[in-house]
C-alpha positions in Angstrom: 140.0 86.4 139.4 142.9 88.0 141.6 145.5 89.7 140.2 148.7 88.4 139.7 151.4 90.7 142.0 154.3 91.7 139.3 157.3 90.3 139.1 160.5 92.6 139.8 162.4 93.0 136.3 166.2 93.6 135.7 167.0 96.2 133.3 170.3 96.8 131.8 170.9 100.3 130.8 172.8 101.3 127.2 176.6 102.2 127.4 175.7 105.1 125.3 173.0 107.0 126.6 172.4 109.9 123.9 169.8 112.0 122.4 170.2 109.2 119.4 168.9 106.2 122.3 166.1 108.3 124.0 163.4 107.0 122.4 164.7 103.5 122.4 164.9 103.9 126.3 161.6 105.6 126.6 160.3 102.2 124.5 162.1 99.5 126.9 161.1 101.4 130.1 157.2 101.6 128.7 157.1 97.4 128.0 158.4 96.8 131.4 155.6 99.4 132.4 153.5 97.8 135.6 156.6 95.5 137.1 159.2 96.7 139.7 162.4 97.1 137.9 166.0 97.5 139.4 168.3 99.3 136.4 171.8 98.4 136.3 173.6 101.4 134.7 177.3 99.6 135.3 177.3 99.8 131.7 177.3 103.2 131.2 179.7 105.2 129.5 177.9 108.8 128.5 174.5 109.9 129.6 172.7 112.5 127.7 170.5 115.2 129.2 167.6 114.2 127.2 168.3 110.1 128.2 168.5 111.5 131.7 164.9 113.5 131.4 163.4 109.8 130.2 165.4 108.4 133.6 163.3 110.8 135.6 160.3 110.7 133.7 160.4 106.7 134.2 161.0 107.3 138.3 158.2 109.8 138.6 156.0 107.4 136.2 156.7 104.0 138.4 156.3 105.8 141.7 152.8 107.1 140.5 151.8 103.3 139.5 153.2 102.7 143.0 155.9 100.2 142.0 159.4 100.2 142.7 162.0 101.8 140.2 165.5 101.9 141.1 169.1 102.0 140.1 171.0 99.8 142.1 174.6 100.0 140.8 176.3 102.2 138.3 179.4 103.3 136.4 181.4 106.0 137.8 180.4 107.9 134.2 176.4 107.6 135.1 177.0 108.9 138.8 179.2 112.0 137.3 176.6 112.8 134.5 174.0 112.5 136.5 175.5 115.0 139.3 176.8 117.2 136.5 173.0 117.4 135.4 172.1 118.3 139.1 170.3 115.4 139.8 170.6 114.0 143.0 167.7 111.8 143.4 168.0 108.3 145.4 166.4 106.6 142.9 168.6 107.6 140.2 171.7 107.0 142.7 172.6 104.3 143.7 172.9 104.3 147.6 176.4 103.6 149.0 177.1 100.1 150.6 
């Protein structure tokens, strides 16, 4: 029996990103595990360090499965936090238009 191909999965990010939602995000990332997801982080309003290390985890995870993870738009909070972490990383960044 072939295998079905997997089925690209939106995924709306938290407005509150904090140490308090890490493992809640670490739990939604993980069922949506094996599709190619696009996360909207429009949403956003604070980003935690530790929310941020499960972002990147989840990137380094998807890209080792071979499927696409991205971030295709975000709040201006998201793209500061994320910066002020020091991470730069296309996938986590949305790409300018």
């Amino acid at each position: 029996m072939a295998a079905k191909k997997a089925a690209r999965k939106e995924f709306q990010l938290a407005s509150v990103l904090d140490l308090n939602h890490a493992s809640v995000l670490h739990g939604e990332l993980m069922a949506l595990r094996g599709s190619d997801i696009v996360i909207d982080a429009t949403a956003v309003e604070r980003v935690g360090a530790q929310c941020a290390q499960v972002l990147v985890a989840g990137a380094k995870t998807w890209k080792a499965d071979n499927k696409a993870f991205a971030v295709e738009k975000a709040s201006d909070a998201y793209l500061k936090a994320m910066q002020l972490i020091g991470l730069n990383d296309e996938i986590l960044i949305p790409k300018e238009i």
